[in-house]
Backbone as JSON Lines, residues from 0, in Angstrom:
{"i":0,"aa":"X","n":[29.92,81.33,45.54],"ca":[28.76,82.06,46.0],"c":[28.89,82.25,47.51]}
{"i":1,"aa":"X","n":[29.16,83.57,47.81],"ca":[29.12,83.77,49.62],"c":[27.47,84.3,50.03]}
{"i":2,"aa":"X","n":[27.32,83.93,51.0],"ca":[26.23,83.75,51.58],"c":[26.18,84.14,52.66]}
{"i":3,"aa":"X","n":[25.88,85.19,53.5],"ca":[26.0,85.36,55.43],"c":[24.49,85.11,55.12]}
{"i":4,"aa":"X","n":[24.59,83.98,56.52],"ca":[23.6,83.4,57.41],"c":[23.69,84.01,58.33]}
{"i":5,"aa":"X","n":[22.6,84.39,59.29],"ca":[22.48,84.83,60.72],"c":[21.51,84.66,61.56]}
{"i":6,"aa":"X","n":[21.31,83.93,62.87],"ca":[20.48,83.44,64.18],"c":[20.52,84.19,65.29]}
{"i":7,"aa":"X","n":[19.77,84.52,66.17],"ca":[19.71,84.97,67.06],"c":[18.71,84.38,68.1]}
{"i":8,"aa":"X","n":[19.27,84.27,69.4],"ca":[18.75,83.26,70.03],"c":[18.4,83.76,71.41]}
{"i":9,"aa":"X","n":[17.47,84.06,72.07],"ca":[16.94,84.76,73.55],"c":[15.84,83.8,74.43]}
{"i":10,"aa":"X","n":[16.37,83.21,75.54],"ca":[15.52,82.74,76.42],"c":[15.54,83.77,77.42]}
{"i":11,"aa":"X","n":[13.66,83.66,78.4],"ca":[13.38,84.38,78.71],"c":[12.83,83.74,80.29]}
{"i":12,"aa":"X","n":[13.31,84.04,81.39],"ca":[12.62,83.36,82.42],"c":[11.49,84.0,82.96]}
{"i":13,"aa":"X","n":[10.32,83.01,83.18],"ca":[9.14,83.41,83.18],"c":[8.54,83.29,84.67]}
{"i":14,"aa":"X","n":[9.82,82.54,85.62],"ca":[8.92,82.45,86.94],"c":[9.36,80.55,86.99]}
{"i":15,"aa":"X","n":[9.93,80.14,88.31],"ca":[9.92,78.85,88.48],"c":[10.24,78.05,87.29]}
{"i":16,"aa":"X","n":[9.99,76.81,86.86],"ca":[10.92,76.4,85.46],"c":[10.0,76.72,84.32]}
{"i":17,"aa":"X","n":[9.14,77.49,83.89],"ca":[8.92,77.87,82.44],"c":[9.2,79.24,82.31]}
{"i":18,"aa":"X","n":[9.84,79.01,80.96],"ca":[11.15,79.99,80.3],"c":[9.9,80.25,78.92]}
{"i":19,"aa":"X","n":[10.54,81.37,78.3],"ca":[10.31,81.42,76.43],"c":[11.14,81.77,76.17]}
{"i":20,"aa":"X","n":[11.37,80.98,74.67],"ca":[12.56,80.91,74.3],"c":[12.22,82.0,72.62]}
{"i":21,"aa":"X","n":[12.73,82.78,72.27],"ca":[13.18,83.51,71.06],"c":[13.92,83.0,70.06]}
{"i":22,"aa":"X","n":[13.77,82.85,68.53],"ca":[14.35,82.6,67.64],"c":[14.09,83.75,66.54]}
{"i":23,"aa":"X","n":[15.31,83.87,65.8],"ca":[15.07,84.46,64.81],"c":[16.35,84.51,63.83]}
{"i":24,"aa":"X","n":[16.03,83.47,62.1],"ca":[17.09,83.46,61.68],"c":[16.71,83.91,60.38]}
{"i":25,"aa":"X","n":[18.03,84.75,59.78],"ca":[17.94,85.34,58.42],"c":[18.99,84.9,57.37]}
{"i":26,"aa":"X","n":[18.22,84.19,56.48],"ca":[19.32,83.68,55.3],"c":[19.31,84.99,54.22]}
{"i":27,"aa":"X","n":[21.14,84.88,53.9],"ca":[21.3,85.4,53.11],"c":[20.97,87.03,54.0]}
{"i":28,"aa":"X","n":[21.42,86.97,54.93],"ca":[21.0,88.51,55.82],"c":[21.28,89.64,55.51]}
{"i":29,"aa":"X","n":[21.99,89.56,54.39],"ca":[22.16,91.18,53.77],"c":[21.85,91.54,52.25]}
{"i":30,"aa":"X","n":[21.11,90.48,52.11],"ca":[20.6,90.69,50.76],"c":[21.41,90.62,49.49]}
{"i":31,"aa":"X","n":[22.41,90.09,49.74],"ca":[23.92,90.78,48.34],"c":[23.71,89.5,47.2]}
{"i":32,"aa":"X","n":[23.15,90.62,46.12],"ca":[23.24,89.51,44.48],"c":[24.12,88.77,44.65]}
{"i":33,"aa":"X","n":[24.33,87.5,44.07],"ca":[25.36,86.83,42.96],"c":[24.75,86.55,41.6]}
{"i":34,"aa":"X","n":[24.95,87.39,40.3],"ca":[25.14,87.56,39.26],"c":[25.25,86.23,38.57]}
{"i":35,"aa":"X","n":[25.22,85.71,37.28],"ca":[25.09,84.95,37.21],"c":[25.86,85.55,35.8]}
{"i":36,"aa":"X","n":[26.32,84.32,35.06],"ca":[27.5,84.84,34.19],"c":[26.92,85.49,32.91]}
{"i":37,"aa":"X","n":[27.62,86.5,32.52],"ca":[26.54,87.19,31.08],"c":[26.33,86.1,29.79]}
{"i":38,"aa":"X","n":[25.57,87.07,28.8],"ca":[24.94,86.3,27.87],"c":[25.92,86.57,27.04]}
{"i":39,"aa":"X","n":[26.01,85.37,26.48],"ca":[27.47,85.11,25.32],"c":[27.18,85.07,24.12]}
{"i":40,"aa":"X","n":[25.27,85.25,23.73],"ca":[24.96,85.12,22.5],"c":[24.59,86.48,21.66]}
{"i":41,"aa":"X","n":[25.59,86.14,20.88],"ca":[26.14,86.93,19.47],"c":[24.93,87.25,18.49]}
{"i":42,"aa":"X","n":[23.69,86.61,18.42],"ca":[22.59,86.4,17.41],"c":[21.92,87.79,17.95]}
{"i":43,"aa":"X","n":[21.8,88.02,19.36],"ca":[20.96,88.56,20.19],"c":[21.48,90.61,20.45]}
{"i":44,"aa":"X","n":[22.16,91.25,19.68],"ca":[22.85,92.0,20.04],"c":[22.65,92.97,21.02]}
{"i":45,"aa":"X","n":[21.2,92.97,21.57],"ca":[20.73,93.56,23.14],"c":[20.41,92.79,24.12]}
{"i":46,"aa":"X","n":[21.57,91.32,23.69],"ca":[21.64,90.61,25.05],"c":[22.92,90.52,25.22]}
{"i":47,"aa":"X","n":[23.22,90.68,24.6],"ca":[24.88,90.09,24.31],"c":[26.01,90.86,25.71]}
{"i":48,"aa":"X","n":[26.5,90.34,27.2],"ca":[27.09,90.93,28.02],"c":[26.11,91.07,28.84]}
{"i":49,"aa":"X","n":[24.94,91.25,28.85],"ca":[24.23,91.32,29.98],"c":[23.96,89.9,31.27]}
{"i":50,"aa":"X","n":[23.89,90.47,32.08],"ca":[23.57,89.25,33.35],"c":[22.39,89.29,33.84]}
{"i":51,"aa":"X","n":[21.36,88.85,33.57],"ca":[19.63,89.39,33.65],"c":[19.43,88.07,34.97]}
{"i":52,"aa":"X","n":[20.45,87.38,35.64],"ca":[19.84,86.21,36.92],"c":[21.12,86.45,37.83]}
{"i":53,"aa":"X","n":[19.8,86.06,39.05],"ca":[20.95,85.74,40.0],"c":[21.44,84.7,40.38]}
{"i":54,"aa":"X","n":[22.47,84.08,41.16],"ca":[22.47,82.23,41.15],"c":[22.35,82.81,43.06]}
{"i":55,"aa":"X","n":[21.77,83.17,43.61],"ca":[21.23,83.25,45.16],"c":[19.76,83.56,45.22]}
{"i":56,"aa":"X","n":[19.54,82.83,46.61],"ca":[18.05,83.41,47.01],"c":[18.16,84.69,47.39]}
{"i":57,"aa":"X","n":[16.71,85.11,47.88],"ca":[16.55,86.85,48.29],"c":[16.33,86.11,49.46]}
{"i":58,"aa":"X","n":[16.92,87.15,49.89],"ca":[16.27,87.45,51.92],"c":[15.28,86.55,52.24]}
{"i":59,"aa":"X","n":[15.48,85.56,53.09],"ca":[14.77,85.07,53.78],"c":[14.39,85.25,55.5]}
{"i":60,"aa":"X","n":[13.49,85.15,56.01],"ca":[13.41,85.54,57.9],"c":[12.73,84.57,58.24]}
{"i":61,"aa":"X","n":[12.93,83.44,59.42],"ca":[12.19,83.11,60.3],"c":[12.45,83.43,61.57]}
{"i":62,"aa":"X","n":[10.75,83.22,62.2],"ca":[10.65,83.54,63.63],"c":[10.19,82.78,64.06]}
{"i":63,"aa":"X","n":[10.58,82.35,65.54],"ca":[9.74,81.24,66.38],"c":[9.51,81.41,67.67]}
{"i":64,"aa":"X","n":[8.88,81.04,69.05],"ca":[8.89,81.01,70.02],"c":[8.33,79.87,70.5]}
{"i":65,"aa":"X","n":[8.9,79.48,71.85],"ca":[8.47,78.3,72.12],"c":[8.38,78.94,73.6]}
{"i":66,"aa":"X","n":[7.17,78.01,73.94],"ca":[7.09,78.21,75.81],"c":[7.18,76.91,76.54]}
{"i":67,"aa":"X","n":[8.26,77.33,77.39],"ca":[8.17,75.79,78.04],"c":[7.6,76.13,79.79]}
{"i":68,"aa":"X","n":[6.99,74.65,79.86],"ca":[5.73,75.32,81.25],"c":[6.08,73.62,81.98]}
């Protein structure tokens, strides 16, 4: 299962020593399925070959900021 992770990171000077600092990280940053292996059952004949899951999360985003003073 491949996975791109991605962070991005920006401090900001605000004047004498307090800064803000920028975060922002995205799992799984491009959104790309992993499939999950088809259905092998024979009983079922409009399941049979299909892959109806994924074995990854969807898109995730966090954001943060911090101020230091």
């Amino acid at each position: 299962v491949e996975q791109a992770d991605l962070a991005l990171f920006k401090s900001f000077p605000l004047g004498g020593v307090r800064r803000f600092d920028f975060r922002a990280e995205f799992f799984n940053a491009f959104n790309h399925p992993s499939f999950a292996n088809p259905s092998g059952d024979i009983t079922a004949p409009g399941a049979f070959g299909k892959s109806t899951a994924t074995t990854t999360d969807p898109r995730e985003i966090q954001v943060a900021g911090k101020i230091y003073f």
